[in-house]
DRENRO-345863 format. One line per 4 residues: number of its first residue (from 0); their letters; for each residue y, x, z negated of C-alpha. Coordinates in steps of 0.5 Angstrom, whole numbers. Layout:
// residues N
NUM) a) Y X Z; ...
This chain:
// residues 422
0) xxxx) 0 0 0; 6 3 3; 12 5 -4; 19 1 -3
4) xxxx) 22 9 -5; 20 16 -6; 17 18 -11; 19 25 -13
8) xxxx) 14 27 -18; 12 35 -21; 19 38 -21; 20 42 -27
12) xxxx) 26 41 -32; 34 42 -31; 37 48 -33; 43 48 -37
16) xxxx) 48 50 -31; 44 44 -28; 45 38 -32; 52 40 -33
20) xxxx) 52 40 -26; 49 33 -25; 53 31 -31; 60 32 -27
24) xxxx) 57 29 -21; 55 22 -26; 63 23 -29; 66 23 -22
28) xxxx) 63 17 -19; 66 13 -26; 70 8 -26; 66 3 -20
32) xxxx) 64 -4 -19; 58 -7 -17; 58 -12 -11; 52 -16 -10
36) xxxx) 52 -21 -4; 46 -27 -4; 43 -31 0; 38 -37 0
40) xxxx) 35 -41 5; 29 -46 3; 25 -51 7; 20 -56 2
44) xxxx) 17 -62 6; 12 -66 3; 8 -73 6; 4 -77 1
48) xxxx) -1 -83 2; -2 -88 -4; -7 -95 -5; -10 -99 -9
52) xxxx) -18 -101 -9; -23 -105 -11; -18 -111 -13; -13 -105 -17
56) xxxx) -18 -102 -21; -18 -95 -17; -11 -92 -16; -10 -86 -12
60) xxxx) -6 -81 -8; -7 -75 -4; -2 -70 0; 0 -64 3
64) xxxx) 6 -60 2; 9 -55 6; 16 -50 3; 19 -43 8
68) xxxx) 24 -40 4; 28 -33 5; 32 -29 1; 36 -24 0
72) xxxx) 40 -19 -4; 44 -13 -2; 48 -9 -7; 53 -4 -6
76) xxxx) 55 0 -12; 63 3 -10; 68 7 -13; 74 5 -16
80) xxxx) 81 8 -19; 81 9 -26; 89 9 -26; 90 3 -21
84) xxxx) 83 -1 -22; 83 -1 -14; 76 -1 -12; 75 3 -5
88) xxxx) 69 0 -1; 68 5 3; 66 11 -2; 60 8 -4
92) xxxx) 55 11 -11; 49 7 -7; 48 2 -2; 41 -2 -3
96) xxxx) 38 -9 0; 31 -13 -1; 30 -18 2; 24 -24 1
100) xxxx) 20 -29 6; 16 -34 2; 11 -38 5; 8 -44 1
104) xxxx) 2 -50 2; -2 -55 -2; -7 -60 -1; -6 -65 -7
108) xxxx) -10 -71 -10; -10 -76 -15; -15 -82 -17; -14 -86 -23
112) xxxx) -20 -90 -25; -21 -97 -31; -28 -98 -32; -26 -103 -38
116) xxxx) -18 -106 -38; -15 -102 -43; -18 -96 -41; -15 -91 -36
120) xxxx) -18 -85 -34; -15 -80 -29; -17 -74 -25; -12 -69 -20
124) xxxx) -13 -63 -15; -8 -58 -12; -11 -53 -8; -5 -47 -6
128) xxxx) -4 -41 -2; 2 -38 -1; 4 -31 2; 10 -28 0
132) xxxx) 13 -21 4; 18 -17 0; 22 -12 4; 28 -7 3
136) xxxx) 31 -1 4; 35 4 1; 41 7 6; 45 11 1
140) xxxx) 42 14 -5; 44 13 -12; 43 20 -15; 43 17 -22
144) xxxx) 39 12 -22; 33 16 -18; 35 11 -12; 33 16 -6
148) xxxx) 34 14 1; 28 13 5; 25 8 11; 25 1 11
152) xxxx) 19 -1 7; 14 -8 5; 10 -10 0; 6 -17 2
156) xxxx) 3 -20 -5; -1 -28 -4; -6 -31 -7; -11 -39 -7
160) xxxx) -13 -43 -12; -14 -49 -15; -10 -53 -21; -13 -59 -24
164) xxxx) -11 -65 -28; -15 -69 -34; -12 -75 -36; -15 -80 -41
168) xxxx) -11 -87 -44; -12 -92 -49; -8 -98 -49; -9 -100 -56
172) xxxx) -5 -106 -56; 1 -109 -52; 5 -103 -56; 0 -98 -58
176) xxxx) -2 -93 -52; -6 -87 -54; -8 -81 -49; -10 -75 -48
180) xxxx) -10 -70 -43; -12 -62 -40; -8 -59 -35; -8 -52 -31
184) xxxx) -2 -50 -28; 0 -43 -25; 6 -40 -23; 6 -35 -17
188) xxxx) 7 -28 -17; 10 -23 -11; 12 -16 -10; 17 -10 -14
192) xxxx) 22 -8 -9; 24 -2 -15; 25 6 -13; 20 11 -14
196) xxxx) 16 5 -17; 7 6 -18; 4 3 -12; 0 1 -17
200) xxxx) 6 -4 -20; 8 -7 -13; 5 -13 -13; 5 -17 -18
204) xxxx) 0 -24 -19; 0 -30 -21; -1 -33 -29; -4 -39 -31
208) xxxx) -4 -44 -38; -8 -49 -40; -5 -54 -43; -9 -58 -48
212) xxxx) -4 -65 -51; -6 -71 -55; -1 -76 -58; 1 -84 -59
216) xxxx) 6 -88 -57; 8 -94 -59; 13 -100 -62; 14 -103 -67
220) xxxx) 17 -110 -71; 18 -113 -65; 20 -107 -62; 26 -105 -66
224) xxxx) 23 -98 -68; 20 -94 -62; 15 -88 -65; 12 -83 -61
228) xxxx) 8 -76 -63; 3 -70 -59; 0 -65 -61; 0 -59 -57
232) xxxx) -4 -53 -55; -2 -47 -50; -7 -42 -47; -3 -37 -42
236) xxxx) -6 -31 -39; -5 -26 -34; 2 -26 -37; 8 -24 -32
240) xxxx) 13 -20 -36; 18 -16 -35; 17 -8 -36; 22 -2 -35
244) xxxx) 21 4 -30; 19 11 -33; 27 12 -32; 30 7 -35
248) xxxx) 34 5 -29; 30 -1 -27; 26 -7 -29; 21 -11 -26
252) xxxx) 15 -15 -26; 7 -13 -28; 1 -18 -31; 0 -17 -38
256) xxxx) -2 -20 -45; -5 -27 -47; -2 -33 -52; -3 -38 -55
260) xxxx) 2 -43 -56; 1 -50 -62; 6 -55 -64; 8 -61 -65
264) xxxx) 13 -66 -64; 15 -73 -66; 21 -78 -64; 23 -84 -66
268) xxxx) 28 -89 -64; 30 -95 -69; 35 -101 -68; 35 -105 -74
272) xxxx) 41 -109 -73; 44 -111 -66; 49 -105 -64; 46 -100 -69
276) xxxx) 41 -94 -66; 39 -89 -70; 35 -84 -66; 32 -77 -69
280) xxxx) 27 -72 -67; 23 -65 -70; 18 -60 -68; 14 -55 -70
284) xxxx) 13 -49 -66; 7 -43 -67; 7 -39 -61; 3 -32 -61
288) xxxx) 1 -27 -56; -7 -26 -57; -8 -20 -52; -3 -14 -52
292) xxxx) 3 -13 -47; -1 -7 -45; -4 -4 -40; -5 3 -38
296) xxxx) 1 3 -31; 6 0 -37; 11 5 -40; 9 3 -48
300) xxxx) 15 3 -52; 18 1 -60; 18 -7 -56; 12 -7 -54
304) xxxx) 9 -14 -55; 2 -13 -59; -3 -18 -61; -1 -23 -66
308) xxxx) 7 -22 -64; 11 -28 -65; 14 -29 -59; 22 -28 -59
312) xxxx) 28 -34 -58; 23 -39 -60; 24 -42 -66; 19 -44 -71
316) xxxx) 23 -51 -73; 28 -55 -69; 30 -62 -70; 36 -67 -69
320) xxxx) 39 -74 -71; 43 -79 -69; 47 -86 -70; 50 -89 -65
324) xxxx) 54 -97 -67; 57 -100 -61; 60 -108 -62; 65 -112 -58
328) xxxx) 72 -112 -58; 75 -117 -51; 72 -119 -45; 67 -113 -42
332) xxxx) 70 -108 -48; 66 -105 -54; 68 -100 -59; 63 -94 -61
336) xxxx) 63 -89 -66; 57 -84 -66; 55 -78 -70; 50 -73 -68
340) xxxx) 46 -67 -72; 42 -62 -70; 38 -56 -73; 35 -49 -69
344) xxxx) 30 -45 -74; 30 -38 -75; 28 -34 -69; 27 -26 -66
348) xxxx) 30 -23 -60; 24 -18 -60; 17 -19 -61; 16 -12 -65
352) xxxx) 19 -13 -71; 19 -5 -73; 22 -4 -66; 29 -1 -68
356) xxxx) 33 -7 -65; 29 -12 -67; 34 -18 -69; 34 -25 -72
360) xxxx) 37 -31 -70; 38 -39 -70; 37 -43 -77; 44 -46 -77
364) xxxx) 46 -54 -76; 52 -57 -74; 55 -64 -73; 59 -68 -67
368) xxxx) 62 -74 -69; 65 -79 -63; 69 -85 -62; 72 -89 -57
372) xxxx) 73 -95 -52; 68 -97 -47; 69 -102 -41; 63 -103 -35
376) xxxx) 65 -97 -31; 70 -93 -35; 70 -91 -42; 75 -86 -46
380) xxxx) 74 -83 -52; 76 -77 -58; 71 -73 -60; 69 -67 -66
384) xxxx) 64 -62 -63; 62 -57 -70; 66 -61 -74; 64 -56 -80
388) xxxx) 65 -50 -75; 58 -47 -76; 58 -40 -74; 51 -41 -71
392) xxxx) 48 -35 -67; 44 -37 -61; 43 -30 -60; 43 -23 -62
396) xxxx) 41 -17 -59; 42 -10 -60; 42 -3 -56; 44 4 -56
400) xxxx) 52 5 -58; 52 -3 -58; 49 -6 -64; 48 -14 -66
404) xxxx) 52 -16 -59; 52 -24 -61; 52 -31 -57; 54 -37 -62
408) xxxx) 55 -44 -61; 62 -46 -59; 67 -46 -65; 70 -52 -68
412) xxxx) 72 -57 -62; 77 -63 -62; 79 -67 -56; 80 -73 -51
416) xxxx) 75 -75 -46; 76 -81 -40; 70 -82 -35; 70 -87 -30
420) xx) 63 -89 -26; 64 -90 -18
């Protein structure tokens, strides 16, 4: 499998005169801007067929899918003024493009069956190939990110499988509906177009997950309070993750590792009186990797992901509440006055927690409150958004010479809105 750049390998250690050489040469080429063009062109096509047999009891589906697409991505690194800030397009520091053909097709069907009347049981096939062809070409090297001029290259990846479905649902009673279901799904892979990369990491495959899920929905007291619940297990494997070049230059995308994800979620919606809604959601989240992000062509750093690791930016706990009250005023006109809540539990931005720039974030809450006057079509409003001013972190990540850089929430927010339907 041909490389999309040269590799030079087997060359000895710089002397001092040399890496006070290069080092001069990387100061010269600052200050400098990226300018990065891209483009999509997407074509999906799908045709279905649906029917009925034997008097309702068999409902089925089937049909073909077709996507083309092509992208690309062209960067030019080029050197600017430190006194003016004017950037010279024509002294480029690197000069790079990649470029992407996509080719997508699927053969799919679906069949549900009652066997008793309150029993429906479903069953689906999906049946995917897809080509993909990265290509590019480095046209002026990048002497400091290892970015070295050679001829055009390409890396074709593909792959063909099946995906399933497994549905089973049991309506209790004219309220109460329970079901079960087992799913496969995958996500395709492709190619690296990444300089001086292994041939071996070109190319990267598809991952894939079972998706195990039971629950109930269901209404009660003549439908004023809705309630529904599942319970969830993921099994991902082949993971695609992002990995980082022996230089630190680039990331790109390998296969490895396995997780299992469990959880649990239940909503529930009450209108105890006319106008009044009442709304309010949890979930719990254990999402764990059961195989090491590892293999022998990934560079093993401090933040490698090992066995049993949480998986970072996803919290453990969540919830939300809310009450909503609207009434008449005259003619199609009602008030309304709400107030929402929200709660994100603690998470990590690393999966290692002895890596150096492991950090910690979410568990925080903040409350919205609005009012206002709603007519058929338009309504105006005033509104408190973090009326506690919540200083709450939705990220936290940290670097060399660049400790805990934060995302959070946006601060305390107070304002007017009108809207009108057309």
């Amino acid at each position: 499998m041909p490389q999309l750049g040269r590799r030079r390998t087997g060359r000895p250690a710089c002397t001092a005169a040399q890496l006070t050489a290069f080092t001069a040469y990387a100061d010269s080429r600052t200050p400098g801007a990226l300018y990065q063009p891209m483009g999509l062109t997407s074509w999906n096509h799908e045709l279905r067929a649906n029917g009925s047999l034997f008097d309702d009891k068999v409902d089925w589906t089937a049909g073909v899918y077709l996507e083309k697409r092509d992208d690309y991505i062209e960067s030019k690194v080029a050197k600017g003024d430190a006194a003016t800030g004017i950037i010279n397009p024509n002294d480029l520091t690197a000069w790079r493009h990649v470029g992407t053909e996509t080719k997508q097709t699927a053969f799919f069907g679906e069949v549900s069956y009652k066997p008793i009347e309150k029993l429906t049981l479903t069953g689906g096939l999906r049946r995917f190939k897809y080509d993909k062809t990265v290509s590019g070409q480095v046209l002026i090297s990048n002497f400091i990110t290892q970015s070295y001029v050679g001829p055009a290259a390409q890396v074709d990846a593909s792959a063909d499988g099946w995906v399933s479905k497994l549905n089973a649902s049991y309506q209790v009673t004219s309220d109460v509906m329970v079901y079960a279901v087992a799913a496969k799904g995958f996500r395709p892979g492709g190619a690296n177009n990444v300089p001086g990369l292994a041939s071996a990491l070109l190319a990267y495959q598809p991952d894939s997950l079972w998706n195990y899920e039971g629950g109930i929905k269901s209404q009660w007291f003549d439908r004023r309070l809705t309630l529904n619940a599942a319970a969830y297990q993921i099994d991902w494997s082949n993971m695609q993750i992002s990995a980082t070049s022996a230089n630190g230059a680039f990331s790109y995308l390998t296969n490895a590792g396995k997780a299992k994800i469990k959880g649990f979620e239940i909503e529930a919606t009450a209108r105890p009186i006319p106008g009044l809604t009442i709304n309010g959601t949890a979930a719990v989240v254990d999402a764990k990797l059961t195989e090491d992000q590892a293999n022998s062509t990934i560079l093993i750093t401090g933040s490698t992901g090992l066995r049993g690791d949480e998986f970072p930016n996803v919290a453990k706990y969540s919830g939300s509440a809310s009450v909503e009250y609207t009434w008449p005023l005259k003619g199609d006109l009602n008030g309304l006055v709400r107030a929402d809540y929200a709660y994100v539990g603690e998470s990590a931005s690393q999966f290692r927690p002895t890596y150096v720039y492991y950090e910690k974030q979410g568990d925080y809450g903040y409350a919205n409150v609005r009012a206002g006057v709603e007519g058929s079509d338009w309504g105006a409003y005033v509104f408190v958004n973090n009326i506690t001013d919540e200083v709450g972190l939705m990220s936290v990540t940290s670097a060399v010479n660049n400790p805990k850089q934060v995302v959070s929430i946006n601060p305390r927010t107070a304002g007017f809105q009108v809207r009108r339907r057309f």
